[in-house]
DSSP file (Angstrom, degrees, kcal/mol; ACC not computed):
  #  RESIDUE AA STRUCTURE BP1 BP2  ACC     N-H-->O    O-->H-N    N-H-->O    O-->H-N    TCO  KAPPA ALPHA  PHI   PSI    X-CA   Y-CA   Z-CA
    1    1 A X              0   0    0      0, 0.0     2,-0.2     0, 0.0    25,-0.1   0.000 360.0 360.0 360.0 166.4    0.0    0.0    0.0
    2    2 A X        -     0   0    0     23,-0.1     2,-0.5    24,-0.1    22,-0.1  -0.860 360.0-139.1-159.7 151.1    1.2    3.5   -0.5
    3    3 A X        -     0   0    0     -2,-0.2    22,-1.0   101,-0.1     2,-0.5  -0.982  17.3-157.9-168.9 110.6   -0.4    6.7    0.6
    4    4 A X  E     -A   24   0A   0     -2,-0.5   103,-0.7   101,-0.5     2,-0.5  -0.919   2.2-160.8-120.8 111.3   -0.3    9.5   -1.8
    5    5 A X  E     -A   23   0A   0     18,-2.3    18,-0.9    -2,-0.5     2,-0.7  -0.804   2.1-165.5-113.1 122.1   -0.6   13.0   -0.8
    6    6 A X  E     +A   22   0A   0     -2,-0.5     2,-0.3    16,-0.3    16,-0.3  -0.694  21.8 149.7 -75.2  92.5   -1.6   16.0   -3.2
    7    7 A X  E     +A   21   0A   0     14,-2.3    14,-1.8    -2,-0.7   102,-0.1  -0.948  36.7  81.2-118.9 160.8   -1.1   20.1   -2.2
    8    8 A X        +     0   0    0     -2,-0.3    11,-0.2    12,-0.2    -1,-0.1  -0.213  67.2 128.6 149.3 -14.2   -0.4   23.2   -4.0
    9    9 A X        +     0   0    0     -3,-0.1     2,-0.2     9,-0.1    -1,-0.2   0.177  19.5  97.4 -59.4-170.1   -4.2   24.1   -5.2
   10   10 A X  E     -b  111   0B   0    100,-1.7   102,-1.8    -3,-0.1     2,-0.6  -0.909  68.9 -30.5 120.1-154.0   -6.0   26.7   -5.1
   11   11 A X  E     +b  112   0B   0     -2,-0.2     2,-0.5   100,-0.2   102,-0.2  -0.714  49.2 170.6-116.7 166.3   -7.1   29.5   -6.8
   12   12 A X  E     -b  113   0B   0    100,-1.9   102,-0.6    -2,-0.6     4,-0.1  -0.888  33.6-115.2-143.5 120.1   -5.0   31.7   -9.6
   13   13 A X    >   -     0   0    0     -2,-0.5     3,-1.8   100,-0.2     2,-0.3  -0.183  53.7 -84.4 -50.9 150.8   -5.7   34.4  -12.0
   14   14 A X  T 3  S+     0   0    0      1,-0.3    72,-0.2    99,-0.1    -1,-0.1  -0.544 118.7  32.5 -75.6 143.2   -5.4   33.4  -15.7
   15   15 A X  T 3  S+     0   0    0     70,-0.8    69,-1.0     1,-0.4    -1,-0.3  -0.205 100.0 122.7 108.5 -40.2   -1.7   33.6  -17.0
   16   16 A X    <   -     0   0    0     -3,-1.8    69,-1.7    68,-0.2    -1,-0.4   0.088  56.0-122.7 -84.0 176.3   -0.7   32.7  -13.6
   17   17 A X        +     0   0    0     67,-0.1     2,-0.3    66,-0.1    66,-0.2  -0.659  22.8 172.4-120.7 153.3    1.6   29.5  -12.1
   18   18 A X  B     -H   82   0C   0     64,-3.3    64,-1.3    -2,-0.3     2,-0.4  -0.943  15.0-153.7-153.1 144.2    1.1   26.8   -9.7
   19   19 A X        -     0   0    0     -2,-0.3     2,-0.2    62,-0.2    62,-0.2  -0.773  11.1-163.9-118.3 174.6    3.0   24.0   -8.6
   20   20 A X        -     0   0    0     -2,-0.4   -12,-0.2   -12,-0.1    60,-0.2  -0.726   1.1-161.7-158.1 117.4    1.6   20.8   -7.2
   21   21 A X  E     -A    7   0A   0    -14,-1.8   -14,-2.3    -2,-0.2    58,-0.2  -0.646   6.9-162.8-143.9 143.8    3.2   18.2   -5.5
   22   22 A X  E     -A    6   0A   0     56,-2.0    56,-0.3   -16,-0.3   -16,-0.3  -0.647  12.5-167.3-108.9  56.0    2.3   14.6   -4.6
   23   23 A X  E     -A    5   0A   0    -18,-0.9   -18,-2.3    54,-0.2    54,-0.3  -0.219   7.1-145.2 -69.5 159.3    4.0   12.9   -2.1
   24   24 A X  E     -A    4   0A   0     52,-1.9   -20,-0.2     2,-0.2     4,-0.1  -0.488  22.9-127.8-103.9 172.5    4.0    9.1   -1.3
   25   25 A X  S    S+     0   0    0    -22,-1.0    -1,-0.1    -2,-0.1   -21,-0.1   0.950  92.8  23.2 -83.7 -62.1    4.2    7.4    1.9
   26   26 A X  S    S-     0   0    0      1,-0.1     2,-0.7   -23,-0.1    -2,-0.2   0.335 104.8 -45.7-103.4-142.3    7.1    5.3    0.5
   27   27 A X    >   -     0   0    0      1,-0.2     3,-1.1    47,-0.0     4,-0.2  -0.835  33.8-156.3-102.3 122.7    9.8    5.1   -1.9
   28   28 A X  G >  S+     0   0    0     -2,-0.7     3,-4.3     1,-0.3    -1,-0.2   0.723  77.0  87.7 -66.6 -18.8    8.8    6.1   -5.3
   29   29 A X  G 3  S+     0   0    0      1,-0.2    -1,-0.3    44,-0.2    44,-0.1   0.851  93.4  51.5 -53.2 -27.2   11.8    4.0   -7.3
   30   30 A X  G <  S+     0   0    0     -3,-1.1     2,-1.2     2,-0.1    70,-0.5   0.542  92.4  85.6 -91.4  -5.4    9.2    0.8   -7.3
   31   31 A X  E <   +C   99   0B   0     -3,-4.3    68,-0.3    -4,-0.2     3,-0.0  -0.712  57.7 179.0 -87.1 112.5    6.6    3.2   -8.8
   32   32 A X  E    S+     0   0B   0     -2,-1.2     2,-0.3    66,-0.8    22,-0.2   0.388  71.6  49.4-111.3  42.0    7.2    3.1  -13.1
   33   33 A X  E     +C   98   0B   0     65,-0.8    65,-1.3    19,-0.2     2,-0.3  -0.947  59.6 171.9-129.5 126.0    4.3    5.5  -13.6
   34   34 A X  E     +CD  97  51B   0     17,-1.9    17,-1.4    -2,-0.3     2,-0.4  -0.817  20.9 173.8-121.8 120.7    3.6    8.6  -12.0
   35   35 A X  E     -CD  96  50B   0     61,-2.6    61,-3.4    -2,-0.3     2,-0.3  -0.884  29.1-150.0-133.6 146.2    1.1   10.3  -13.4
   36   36 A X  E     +CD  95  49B   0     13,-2.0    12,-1.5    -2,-0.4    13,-1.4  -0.858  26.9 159.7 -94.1 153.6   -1.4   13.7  -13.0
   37   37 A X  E     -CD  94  47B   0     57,-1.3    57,-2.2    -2,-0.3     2,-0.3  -0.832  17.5-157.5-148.7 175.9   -4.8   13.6  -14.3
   38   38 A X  E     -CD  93  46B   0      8,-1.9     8,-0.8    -2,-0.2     2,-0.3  -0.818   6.8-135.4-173.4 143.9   -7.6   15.7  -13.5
   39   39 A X  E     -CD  92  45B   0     53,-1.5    53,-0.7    -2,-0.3     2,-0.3  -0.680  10.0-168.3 -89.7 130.6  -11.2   16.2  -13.4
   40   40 A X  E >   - D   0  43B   0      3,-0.7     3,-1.0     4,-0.6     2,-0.2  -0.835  52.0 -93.3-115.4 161.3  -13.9   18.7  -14.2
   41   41 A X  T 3  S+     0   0    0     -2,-0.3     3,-0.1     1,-0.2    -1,-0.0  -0.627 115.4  22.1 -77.5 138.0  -17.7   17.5  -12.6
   42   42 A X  T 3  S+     0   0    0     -2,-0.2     2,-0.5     1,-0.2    -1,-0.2   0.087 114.1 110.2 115.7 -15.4  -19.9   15.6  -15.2
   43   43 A X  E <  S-D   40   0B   0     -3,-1.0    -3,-0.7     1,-0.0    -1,-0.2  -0.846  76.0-114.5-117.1 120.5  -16.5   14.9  -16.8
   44   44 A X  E     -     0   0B   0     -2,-0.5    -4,-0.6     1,-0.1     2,-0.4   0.085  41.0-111.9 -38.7 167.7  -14.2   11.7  -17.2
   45   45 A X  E     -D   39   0B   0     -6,-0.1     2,-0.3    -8,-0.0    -6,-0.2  -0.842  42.1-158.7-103.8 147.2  -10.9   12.1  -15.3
   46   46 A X  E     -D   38   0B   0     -8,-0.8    -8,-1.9    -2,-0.4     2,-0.3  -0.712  16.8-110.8-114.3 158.3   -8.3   12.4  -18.0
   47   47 A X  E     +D   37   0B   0     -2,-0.3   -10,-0.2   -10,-0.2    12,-0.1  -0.660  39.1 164.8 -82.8 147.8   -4.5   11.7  -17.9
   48   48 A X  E     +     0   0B   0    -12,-1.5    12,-0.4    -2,-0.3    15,-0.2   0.719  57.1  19.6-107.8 -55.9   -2.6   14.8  -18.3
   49   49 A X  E     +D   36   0B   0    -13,-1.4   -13,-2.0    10,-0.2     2,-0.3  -0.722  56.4 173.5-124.1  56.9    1.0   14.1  -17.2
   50   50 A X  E     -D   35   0B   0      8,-0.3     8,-1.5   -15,-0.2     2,-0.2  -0.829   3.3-179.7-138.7 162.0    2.9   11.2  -16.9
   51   51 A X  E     -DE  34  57B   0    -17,-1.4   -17,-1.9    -2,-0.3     2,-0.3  -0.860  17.4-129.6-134.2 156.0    6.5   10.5  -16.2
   52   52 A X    >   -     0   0    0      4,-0.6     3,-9.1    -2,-0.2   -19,-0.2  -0.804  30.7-116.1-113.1 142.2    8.9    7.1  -15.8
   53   53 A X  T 3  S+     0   0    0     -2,-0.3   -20,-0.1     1,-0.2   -22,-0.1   0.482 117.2  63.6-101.0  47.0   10.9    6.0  -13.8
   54   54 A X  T 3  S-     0   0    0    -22,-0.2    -1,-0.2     2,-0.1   -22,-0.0   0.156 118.6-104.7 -55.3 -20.9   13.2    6.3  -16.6
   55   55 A X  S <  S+     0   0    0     -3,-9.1     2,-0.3     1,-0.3    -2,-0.1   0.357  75.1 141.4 120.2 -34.6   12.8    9.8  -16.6
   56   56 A X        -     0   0    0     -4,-0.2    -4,-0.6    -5,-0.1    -1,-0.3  -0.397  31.0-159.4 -70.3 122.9   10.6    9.7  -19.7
   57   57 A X  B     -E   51   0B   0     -2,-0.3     2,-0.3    -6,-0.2    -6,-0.2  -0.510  11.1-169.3 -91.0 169.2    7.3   12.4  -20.1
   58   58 A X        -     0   0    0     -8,-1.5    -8,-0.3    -2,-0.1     2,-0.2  -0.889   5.8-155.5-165.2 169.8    4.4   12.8  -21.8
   59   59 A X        -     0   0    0     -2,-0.3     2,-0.3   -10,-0.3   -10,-0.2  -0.500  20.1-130.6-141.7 161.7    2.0   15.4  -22.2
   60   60 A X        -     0   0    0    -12,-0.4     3,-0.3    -2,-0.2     4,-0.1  -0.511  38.3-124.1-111.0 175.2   -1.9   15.6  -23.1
   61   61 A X  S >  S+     0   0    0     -2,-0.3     3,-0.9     1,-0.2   -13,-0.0   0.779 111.4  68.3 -88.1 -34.2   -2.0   18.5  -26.1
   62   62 A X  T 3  S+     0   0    0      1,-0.2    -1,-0.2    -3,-0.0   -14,-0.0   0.748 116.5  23.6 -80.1 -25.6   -4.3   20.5  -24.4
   63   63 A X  T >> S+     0   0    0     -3,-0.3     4,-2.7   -15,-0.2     3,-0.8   0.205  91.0 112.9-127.0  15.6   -1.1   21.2  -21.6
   64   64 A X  T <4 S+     0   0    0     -3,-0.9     4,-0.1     1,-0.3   -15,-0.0  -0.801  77.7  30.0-100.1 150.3    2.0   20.6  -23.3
   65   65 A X  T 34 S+     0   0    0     -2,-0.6    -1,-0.3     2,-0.3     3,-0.1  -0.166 125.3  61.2 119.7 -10.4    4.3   23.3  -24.0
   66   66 A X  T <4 S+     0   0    0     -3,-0.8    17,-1.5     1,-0.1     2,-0.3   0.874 100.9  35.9-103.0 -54.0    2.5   24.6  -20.6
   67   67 A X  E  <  -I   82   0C   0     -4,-2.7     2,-0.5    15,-0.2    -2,-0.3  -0.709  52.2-171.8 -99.2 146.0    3.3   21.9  -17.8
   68   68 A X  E     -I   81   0C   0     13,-2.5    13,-1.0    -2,-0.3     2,-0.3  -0.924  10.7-151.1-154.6 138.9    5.9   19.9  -16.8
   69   69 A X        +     0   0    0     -2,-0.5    11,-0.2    11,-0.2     2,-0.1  -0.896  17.6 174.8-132.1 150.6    5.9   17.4  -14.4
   70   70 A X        -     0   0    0     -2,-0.3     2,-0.2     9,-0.3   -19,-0.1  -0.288  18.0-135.9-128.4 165.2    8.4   16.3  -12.6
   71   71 A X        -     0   0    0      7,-0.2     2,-0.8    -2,-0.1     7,-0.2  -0.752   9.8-159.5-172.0 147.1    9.9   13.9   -9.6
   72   72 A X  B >>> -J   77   0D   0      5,-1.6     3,-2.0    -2,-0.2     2,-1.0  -0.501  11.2-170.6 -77.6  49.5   12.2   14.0   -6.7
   73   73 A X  T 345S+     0   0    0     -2,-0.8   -44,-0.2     1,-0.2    -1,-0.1   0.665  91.9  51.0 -66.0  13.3   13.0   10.3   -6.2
   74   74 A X  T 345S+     0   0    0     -2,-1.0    -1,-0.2     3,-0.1   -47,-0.0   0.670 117.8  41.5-106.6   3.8   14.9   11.2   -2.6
   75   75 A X  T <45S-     0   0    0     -3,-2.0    -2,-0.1     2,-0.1     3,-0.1   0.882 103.4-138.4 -70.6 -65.3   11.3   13.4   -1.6
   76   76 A X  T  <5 +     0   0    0     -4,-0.8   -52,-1.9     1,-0.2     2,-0.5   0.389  63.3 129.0  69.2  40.4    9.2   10.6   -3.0
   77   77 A X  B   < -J   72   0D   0     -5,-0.6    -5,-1.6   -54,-0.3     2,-0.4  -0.818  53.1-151.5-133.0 149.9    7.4   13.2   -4.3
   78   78 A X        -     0   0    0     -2,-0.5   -56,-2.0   -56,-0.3    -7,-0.2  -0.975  18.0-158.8-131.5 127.0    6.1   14.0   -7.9
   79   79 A X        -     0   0    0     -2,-0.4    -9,-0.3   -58,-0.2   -58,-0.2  -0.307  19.9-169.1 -97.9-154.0    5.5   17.6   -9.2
   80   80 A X        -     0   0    0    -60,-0.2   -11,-0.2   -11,-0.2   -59,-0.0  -0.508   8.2-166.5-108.8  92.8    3.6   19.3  -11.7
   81   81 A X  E     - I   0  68C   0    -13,-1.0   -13,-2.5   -62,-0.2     2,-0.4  -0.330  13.6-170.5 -68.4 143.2    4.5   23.4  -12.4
   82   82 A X  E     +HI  18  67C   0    -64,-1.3   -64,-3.3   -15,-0.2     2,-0.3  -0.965   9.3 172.4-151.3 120.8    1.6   24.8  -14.6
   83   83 A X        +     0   0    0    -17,-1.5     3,-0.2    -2,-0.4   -67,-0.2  -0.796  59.3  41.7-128.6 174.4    2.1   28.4  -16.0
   84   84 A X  S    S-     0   0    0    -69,-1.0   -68,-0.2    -2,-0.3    -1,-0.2   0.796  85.1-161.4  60.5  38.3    0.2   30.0  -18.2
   85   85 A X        -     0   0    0    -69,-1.7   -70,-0.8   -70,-0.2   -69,-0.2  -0.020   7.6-153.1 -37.3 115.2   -2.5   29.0  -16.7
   86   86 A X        -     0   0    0     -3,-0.2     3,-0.3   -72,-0.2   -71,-0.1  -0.414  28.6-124.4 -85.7 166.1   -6.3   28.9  -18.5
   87   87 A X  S >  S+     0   0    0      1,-0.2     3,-1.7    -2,-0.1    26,-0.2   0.875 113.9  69.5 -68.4 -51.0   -9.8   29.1  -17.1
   88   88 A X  T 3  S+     0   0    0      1,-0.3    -1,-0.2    -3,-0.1    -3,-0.0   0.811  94.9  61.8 -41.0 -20.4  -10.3   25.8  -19.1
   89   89 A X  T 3   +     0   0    0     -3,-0.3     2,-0.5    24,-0.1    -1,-0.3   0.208  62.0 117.7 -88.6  36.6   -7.8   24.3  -16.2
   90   90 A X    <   +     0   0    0     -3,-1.7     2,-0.2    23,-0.1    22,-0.2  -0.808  48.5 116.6-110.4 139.8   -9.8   24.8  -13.4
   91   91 A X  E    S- F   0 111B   0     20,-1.2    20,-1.4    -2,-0.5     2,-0.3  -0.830  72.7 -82.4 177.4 178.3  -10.3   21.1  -12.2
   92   92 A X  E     -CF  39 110B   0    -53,-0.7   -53,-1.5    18,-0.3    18,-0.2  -0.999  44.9-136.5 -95.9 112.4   -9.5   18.9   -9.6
   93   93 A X  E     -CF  38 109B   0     16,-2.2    16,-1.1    -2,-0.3     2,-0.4  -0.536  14.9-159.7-108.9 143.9   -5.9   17.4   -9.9
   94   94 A X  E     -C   37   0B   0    -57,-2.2   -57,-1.3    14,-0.2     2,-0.6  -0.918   7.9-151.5-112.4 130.2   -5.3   13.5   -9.3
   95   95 A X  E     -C   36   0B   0     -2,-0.4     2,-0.6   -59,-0.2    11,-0.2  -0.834  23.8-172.7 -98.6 122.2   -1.7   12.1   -8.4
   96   96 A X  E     +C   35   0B   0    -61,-3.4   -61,-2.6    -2,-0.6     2,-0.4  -0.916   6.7 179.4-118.2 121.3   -1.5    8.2   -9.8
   97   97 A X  E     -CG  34 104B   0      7,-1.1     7,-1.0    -2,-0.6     2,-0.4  -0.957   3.9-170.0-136.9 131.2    1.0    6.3   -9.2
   98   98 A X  E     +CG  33 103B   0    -65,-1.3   -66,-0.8    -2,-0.4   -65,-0.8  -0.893  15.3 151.5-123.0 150.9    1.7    2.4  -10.2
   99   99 A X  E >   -CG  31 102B   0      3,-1.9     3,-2.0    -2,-0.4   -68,-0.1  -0.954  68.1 -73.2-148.8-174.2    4.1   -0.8   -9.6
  100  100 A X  T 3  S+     0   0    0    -70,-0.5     3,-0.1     1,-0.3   -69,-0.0   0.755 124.7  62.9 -68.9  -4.6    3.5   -4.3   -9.8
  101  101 A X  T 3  S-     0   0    0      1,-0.2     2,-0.3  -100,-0.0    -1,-0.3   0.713 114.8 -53.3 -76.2 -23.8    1.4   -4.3   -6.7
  102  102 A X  E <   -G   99   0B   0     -3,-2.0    -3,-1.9  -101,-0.0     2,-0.4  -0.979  51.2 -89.6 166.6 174.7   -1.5   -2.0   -7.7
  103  103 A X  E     -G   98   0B   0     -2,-0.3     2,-0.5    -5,-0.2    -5,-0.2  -0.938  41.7-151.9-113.4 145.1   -2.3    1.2   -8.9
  104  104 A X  E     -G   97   0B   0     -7,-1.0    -7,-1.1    -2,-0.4     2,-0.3  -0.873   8.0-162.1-130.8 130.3   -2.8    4.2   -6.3
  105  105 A X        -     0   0    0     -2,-0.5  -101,-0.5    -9,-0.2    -9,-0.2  -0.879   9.7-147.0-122.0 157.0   -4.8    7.1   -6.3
  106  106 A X        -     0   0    0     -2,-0.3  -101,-0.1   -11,-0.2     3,-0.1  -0.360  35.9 -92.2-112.8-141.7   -4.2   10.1   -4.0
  107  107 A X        -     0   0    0   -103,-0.7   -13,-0.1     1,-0.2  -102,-0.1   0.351  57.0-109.1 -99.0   9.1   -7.2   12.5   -2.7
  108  108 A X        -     0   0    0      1,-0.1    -1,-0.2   -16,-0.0     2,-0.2  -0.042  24.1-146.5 103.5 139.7   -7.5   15.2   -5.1
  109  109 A X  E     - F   0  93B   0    -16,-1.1   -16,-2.2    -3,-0.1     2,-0.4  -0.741  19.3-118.8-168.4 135.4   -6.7   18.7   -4.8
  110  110 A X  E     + F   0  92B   0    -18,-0.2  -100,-1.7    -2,-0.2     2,-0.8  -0.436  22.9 179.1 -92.0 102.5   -8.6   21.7   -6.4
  111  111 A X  E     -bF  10  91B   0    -20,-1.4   -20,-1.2    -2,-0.4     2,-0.3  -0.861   1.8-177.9-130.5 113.0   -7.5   24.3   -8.8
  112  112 A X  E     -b   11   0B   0   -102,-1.8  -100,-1.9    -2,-0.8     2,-0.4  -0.814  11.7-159.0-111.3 142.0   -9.7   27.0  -10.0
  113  113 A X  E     +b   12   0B   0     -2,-0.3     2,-0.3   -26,-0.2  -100,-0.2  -0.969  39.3 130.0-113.6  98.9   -8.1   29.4  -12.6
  114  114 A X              0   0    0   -102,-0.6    -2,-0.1    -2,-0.4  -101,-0.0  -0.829 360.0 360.0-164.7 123.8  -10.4   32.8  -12.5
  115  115 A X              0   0    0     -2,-0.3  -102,-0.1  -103,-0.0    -1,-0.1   0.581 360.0 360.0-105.4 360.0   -9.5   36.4  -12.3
């Protein structure tokens, strides 16, 4: 089991930055997914973000060139910085994280974009 916690939300004018950080309860090296996703209500939760633990990203269209996500493996922790920030991003952001025990979800944390 693993125990993933999500802060940095809140609210931001458009244009503006945020970071957001996940940490786990344990040690991430076993994790080779870590991913952000996020959710609007009424609306699937979509992948966003995901990094390997090679190192390797990927991007959804709608947020590349915009976000970049990140990880500490001596934190445990995974970020994601978002600039340039849209109304369209105003969501609830998901931290996911997987190894060959299970997949892990954390609790969510809330970022409204709105001047």
């Amino acid at each position: 089991q693993v125990q993933l916690v999500e802060s940095g939300g809140g609210l931001v004018q458009p244009g503006g930055s945020l970071t957001l950080s996940c940490a786990a309860s344990r040690s991430i090296f076993s994790f080779y997914v870590m991913d952000w996703y996020r959710q609007v209500p009424g609306k699937q939760r979509d992948l966003i973000a995901r990094i390997t633990n090679g190192g390797t990203t990927n991007y959804a269209d709608s947020v590349k060139g915009r976000f970049t996500i990140s990880r500490d493996n001596a934190k445990n922790t995974v970020y994601l910085q978002m600039n340039n920030l849209k109304s369209e991003d105003t969501a609830v952001y998901y931290c996911n994280v997987a190894d060959v025990r299970g997949v892990y979800w954390g609790q969510g944390t809330q970022v409204t974009v709105s001047s």
